[in-house]
N, C-alpha and C positions, 0 to 999 in steps of 0.2 A: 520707709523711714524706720521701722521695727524690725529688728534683730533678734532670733535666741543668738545666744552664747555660743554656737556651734556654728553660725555664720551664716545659717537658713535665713530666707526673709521670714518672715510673722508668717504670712500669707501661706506660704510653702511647707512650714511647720503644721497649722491649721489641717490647711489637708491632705497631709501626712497622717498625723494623732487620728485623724476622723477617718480614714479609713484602715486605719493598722489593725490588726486582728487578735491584737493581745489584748490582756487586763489593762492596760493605759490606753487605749483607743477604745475599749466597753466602756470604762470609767467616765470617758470626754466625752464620749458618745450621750451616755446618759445626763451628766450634767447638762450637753445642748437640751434635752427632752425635755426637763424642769425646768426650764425658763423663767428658770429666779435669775436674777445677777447678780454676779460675780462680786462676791464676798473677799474680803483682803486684798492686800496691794502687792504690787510686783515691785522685785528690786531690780532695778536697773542702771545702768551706766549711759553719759550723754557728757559731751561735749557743750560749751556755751560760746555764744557768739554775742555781742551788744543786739544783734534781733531776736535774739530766741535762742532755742535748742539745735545745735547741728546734728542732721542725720549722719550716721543712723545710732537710735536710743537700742540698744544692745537690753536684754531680758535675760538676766541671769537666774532669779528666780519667779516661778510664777508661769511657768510655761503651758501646762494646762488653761489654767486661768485666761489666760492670755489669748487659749487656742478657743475655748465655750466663748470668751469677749467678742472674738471674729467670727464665730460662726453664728451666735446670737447676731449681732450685728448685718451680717448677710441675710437673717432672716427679716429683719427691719424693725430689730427691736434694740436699739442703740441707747446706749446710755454709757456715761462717763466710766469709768475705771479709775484707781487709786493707785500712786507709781511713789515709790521711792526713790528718788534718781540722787547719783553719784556724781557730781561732777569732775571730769576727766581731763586732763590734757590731752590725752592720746588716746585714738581708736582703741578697746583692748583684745587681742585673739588669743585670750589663754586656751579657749576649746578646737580653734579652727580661724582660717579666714575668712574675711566676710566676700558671701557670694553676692551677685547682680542680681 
């Protein structure tokens, strides 16, 4: 259901940042260690339908955050996150299209 911007699923992104070998995979890496949660809201874009949000909710900003949310999470420490969402007409691929 989660998107970056670049058309990665969430998931994909996640563990991407967590094994990359730069300063933004140190950076994620360490946020996951500190197992505070995730401070500030991610902007995001979403489609609405009379049931809900239609997938997929696209993360334009906030992607680290996003990436410490799932991987906190994987370890079973799940707690809510805060989204600013846009509602859309249209899917949007300003960065990429969105992958399976």
């Amino acid at each position: 259901m989660f998107h970056i911007a670049d058309g990665r699923r969430l998931e994909a992104w996640t563990d991407a940042i967590l094994a990359d070998r730069t300063d933004d995979g140190a950076y994620t890496r360490a946020l996951v260690e500190r197992n505070v949660p995730v401070e500030g809201a991610l902007v995001c874009t979403a489609r609405i339908a009379d049931h809900g949000l239609l997938p997929p909710v696209v993360i334009f900003d906030g992607w680290h955050r996003a990436a410490v949310w799932v991987a906190h999470g994987r370890r079973g420490n799940a707690y809510p996150i805060l989204a600013d969402i846009i509602l859309t007409n249209e899917v949007p691929s300003l960065l990429g299209e969105l992958q399976p």
